[in-house]
PDB file with one MODEL, atoms N, CA, C and O in Angstrom:
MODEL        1
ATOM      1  N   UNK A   1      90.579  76.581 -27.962  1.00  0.00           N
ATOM      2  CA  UNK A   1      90.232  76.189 -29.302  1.00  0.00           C
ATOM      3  C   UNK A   1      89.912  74.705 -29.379  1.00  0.00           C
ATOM      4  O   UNK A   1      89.044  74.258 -30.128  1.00  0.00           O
ATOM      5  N   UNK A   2      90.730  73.893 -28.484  1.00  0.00           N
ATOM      6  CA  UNK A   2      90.611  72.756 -28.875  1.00  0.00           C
ATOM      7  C   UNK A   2      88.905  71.871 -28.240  1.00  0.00           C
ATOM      8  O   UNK A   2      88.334  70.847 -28.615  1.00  0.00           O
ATOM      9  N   UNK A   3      88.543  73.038 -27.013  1.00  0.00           N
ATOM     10  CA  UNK A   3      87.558  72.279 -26.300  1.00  0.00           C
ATOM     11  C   UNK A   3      86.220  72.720 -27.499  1.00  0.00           C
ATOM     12  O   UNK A   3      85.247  72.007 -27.743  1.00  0.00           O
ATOM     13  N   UNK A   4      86.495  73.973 -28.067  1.00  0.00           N
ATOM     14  CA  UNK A   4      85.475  74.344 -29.088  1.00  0.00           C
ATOM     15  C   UNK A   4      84.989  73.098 -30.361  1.00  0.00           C
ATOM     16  O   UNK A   4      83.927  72.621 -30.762  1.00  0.00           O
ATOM     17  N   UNK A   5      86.421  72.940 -30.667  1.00  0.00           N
ATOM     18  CA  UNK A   5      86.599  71.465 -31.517  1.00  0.00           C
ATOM     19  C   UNK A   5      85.787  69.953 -31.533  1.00  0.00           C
ATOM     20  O   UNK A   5      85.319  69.112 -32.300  1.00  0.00           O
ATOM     21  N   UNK A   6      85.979  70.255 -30.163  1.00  0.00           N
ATOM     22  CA  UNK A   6      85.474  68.730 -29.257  1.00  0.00           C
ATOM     23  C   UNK A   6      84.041  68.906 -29.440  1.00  0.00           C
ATOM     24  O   UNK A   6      83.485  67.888 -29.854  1.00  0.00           O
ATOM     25  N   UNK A   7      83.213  70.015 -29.228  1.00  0.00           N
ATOM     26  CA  UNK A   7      81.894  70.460 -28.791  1.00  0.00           C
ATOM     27  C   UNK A   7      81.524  70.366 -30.103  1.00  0.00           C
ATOM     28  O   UNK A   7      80.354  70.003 -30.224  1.00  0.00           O
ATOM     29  N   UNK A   8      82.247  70.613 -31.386  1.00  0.00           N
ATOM     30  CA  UNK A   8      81.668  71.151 -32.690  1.00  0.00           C
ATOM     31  C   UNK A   8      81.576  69.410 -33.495  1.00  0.00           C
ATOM     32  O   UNK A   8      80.587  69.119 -34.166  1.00  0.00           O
ATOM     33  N   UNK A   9      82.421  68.675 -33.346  1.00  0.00           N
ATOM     34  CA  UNK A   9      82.955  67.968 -33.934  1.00  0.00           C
ATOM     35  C   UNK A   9      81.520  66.795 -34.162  1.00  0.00           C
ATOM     36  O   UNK A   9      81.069  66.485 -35.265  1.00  0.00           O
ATOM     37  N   UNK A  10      80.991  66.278 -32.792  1.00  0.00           N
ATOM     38  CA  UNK A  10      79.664  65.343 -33.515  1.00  0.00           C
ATOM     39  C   UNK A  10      78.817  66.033 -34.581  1.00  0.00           C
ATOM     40  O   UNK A  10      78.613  65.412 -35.624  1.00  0.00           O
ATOM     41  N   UNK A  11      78.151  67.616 -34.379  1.00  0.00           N
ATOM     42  CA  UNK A  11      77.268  67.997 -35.316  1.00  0.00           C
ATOM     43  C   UNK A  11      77.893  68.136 -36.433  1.00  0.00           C
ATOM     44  O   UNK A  11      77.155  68.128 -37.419  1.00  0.00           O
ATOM     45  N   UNK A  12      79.280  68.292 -36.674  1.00  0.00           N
ATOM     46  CA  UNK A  12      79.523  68.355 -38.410  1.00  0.00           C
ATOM     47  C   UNK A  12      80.366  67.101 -38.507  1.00  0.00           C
ATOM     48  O   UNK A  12      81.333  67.231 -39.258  1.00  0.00           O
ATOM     49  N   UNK A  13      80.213  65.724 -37.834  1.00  0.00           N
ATOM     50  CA  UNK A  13      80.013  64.557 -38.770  1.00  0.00           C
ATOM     51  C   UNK A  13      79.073  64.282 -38.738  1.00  0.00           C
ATOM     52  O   UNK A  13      79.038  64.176 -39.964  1.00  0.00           O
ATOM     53  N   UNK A  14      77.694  63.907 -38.333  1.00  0.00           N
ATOM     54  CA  UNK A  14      76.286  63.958 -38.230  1.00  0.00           C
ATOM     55  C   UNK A  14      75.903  64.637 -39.770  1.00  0.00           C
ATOM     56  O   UNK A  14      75.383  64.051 -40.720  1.00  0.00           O
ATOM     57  N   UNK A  15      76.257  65.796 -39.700  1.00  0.00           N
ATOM     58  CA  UNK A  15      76.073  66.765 -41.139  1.00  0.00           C
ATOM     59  C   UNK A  15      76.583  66.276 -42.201  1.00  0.00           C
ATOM     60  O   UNK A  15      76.073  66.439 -43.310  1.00  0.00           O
ATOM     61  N   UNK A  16      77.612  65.642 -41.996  1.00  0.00           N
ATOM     62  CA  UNK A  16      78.596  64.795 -43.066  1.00  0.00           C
ATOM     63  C   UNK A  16      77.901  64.076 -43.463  1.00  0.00           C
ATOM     64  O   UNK A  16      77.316  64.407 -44.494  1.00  0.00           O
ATOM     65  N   UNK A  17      77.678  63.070 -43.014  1.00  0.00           N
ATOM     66  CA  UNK A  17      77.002  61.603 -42.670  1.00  0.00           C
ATOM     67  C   UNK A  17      75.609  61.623 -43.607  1.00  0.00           C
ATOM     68  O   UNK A  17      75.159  60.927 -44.517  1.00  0.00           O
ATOM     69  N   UNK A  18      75.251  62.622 -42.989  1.00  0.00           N
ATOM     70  CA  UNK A  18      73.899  63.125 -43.683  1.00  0.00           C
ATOM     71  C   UNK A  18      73.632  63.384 -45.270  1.00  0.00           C
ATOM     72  O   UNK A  18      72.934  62.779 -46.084  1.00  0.00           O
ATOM     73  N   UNK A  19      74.531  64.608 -45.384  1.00  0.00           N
ATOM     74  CA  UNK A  19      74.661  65.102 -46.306  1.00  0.00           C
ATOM     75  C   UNK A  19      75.080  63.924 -47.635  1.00  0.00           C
ATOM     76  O   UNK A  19      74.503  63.939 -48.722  1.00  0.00           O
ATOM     77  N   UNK A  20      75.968  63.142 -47.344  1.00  0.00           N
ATOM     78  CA  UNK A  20      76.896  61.879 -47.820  1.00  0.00           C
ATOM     79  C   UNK A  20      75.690  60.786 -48.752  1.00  0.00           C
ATOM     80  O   UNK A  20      75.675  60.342 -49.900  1.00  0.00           O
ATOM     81  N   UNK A  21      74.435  60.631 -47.130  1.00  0.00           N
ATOM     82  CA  UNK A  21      73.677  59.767 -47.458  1.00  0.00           C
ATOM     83  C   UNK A  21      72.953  60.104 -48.526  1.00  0.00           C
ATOM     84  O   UNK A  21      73.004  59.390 -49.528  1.00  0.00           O
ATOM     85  N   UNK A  22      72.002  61.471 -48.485  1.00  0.00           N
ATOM     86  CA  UNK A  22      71.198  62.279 -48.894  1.00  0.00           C
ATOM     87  C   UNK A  22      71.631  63.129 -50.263  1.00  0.00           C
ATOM     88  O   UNK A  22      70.821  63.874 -50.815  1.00  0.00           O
ATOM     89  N   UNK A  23      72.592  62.997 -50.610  1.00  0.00           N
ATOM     90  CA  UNK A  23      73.054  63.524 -51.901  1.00  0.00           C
ATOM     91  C   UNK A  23      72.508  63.241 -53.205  1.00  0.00           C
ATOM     92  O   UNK A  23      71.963  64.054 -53.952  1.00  0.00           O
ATOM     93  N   UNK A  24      72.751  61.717 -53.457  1.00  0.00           N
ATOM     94  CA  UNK A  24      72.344  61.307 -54.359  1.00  0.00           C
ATOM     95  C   UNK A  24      70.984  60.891 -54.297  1.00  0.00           C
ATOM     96  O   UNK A  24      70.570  60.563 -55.409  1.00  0.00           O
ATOM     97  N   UNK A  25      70.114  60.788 -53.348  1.00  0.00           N
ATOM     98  CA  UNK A  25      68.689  61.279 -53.114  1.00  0.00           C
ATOM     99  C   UNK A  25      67.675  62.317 -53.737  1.00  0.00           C
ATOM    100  O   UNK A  25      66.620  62.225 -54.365  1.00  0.00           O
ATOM    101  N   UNK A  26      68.613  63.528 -53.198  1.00  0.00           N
ATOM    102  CA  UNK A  26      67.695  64.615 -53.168  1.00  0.00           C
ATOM    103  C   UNK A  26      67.849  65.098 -54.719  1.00  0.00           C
ATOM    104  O   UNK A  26      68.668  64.733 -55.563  1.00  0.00           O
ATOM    105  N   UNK A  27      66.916  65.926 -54.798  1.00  0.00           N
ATOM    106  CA  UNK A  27      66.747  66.372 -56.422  1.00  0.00           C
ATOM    107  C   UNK A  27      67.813  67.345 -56.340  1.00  0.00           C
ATOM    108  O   UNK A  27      68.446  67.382 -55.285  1.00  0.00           O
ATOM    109  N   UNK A  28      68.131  68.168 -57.311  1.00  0.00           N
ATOM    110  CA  UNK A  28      68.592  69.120 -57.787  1.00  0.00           C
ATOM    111  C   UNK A  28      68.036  70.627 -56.597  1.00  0.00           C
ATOM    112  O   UNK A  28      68.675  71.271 -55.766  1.00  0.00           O
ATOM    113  N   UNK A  29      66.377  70.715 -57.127  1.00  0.00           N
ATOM    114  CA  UNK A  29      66.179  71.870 -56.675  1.00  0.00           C
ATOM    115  C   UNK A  29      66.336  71.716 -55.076  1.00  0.00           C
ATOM    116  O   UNK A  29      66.713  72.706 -54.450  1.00  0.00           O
ATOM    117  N   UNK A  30      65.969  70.111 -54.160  1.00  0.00           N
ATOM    118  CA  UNK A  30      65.789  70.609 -52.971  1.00  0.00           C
ATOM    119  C   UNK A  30      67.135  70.386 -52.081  1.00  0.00           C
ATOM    120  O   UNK A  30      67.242  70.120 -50.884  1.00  0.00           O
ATOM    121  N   UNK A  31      68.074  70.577 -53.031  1.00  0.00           N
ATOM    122  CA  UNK A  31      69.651  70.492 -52.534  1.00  0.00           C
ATOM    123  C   UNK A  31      70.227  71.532 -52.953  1.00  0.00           C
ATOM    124  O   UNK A  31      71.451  71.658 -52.970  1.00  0.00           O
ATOM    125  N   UNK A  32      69.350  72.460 -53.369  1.00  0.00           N
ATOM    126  CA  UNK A  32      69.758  73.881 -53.489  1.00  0.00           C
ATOM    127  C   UNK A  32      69.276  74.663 -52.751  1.00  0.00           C
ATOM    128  O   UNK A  32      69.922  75.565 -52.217  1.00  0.00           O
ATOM    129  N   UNK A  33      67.410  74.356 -52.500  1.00  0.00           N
ATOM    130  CA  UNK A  33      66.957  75.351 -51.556  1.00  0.00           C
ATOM    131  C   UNK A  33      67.707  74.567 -49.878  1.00  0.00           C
ATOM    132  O   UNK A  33      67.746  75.323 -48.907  1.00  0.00           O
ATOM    133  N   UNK A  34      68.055  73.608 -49.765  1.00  0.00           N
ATOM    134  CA  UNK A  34      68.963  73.380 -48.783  1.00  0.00           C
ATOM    135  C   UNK A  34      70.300  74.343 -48.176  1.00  0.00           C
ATOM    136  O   UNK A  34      70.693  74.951 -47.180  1.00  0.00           O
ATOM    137  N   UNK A  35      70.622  74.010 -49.446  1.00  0.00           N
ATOM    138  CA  UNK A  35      71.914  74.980 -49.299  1.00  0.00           C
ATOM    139  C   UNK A  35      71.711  75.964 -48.888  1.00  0.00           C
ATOM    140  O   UNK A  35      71.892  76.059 -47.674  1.00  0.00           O
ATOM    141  N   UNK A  36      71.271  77.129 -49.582  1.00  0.00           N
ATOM    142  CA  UNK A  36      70.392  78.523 -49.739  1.00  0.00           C
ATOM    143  C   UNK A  36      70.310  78.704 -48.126  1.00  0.00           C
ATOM    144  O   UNK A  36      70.780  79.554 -47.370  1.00  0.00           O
ATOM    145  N   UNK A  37      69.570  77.630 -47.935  1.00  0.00           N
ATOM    146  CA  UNK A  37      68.894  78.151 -46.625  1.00  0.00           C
ATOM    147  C   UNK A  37      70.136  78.111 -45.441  1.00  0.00           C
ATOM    148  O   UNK A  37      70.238  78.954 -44.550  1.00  0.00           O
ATOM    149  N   UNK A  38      71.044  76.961 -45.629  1.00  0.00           N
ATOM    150  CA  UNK A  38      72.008  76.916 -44.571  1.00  0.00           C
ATOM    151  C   UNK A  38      72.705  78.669 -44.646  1.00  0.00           C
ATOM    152  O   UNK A  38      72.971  79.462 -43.743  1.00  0.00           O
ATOM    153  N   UNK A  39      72.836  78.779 -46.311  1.00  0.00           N
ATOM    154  CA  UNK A  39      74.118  80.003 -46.014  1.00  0.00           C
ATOM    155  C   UNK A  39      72.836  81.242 -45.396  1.00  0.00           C
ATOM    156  O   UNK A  39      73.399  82.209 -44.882  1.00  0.00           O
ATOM    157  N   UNK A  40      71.481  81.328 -45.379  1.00  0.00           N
ATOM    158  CA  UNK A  40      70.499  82.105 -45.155  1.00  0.00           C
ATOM    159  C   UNK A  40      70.892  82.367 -43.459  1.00  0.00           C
ATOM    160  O   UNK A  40      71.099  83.443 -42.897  1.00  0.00           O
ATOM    161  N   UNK A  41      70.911  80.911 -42.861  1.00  0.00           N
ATOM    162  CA  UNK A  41      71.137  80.910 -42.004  1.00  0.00           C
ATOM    163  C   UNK A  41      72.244  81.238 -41.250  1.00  0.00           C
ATOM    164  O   UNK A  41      72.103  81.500 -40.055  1.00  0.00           O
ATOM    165  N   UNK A  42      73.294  81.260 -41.765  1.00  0.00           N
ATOM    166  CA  UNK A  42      74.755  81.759 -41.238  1.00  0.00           C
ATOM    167  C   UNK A  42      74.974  82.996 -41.522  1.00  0.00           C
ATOM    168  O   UNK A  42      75.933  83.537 -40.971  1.00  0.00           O
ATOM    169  N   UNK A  43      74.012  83.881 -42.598  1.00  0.00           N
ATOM    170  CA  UNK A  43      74.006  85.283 -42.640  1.00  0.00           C
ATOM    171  C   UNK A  43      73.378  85.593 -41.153  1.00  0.00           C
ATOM    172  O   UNK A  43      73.924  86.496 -40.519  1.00  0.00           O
ATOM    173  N   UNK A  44      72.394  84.984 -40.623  1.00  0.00           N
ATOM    174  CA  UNK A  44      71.588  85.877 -39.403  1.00  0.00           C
ATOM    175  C   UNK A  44      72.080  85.556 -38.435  1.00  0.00           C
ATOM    176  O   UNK A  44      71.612  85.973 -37.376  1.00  0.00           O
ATOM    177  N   UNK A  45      73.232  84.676 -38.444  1.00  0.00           N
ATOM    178  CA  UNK A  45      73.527  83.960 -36.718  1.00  0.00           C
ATOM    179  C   UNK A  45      74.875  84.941 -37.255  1.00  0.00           C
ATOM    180  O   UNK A  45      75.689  85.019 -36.335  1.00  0.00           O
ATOM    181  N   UNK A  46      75.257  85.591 -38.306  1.00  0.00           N
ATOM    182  CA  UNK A  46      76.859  86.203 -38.227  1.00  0.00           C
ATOM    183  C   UNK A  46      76.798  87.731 -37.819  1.00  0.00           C
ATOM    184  O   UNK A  46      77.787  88.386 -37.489  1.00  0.00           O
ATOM    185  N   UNK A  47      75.089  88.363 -37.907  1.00  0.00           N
ATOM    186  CA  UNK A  47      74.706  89.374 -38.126  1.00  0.00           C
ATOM    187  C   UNK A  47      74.947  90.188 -36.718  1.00  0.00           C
ATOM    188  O   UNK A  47      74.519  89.583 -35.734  1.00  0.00           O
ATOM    189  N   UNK A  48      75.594  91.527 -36.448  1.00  0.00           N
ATOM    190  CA  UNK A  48      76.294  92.306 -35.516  1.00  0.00           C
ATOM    191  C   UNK A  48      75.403  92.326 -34.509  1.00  0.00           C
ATOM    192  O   UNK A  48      75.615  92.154 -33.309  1.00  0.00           O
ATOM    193  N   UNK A  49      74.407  92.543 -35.062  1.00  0.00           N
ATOM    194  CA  UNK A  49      72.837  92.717 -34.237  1.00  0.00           C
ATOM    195  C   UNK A  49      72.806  91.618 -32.817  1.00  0.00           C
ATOM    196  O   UNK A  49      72.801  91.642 -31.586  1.00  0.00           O
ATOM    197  N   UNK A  50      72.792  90.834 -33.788  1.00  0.00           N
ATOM    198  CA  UNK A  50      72.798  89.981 -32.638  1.00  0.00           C
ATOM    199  C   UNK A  50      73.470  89.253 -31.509  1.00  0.00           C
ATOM    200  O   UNK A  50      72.922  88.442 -30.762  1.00  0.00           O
ATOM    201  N   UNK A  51      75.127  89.765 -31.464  1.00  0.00           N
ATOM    202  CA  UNK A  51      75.739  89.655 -30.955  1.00  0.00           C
ATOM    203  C   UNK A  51      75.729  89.509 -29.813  1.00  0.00           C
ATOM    204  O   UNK A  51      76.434  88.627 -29.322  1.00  0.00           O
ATOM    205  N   UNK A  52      74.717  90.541 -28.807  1.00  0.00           N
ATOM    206  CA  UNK A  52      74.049  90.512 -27.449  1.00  0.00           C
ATOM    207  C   UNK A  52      73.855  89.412 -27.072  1.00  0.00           C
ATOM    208  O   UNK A  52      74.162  89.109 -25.919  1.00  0.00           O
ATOM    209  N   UNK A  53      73.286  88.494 -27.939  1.00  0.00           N
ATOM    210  CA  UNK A  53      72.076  87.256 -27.817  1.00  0.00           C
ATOM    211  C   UNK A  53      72.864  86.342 -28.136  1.00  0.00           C
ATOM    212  O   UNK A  53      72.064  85.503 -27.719  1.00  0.00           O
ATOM    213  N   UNK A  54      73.964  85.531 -28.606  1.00  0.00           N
ATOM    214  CA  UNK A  54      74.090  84.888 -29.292  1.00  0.00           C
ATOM    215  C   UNK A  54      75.922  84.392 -28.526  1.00  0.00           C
ATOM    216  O   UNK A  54      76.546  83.340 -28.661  1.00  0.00           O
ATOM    217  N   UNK A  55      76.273  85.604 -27.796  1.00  0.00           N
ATOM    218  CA  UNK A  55      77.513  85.134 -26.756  1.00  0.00           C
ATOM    219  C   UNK A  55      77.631  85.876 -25.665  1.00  0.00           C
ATOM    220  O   UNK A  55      78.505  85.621 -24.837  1.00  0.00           O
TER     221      UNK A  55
ENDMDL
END
């Protein structure tokens, strides 16, 4: 668990960082179709299907 941690840990402060900067930036709508799209995206990388491919 902990080496998973280590591996995960730059891309979600990077994401932080980002997100942090870019907040009060972005409009309304394109910090929604943002969003949208991240959880879009964690539906198809969670999806059974792909399980083969993906570990």
């Amino acid at each position: 668990m902990v080496p998973l941690c280590l591996m995960t840990a730059p891309a979600y402060g990077i994401g932080l960082w980002a997100g942090a900067r870019l907040f009060g930036v972005a409009s309304e709508a394109i910090f929604r179709r943002i969003c949208l799209g991240m959880i879009a995206l964690a539906v198809v990388i969670g999806l059974p299907l792909l399980d083969g491919l993906l570990r």
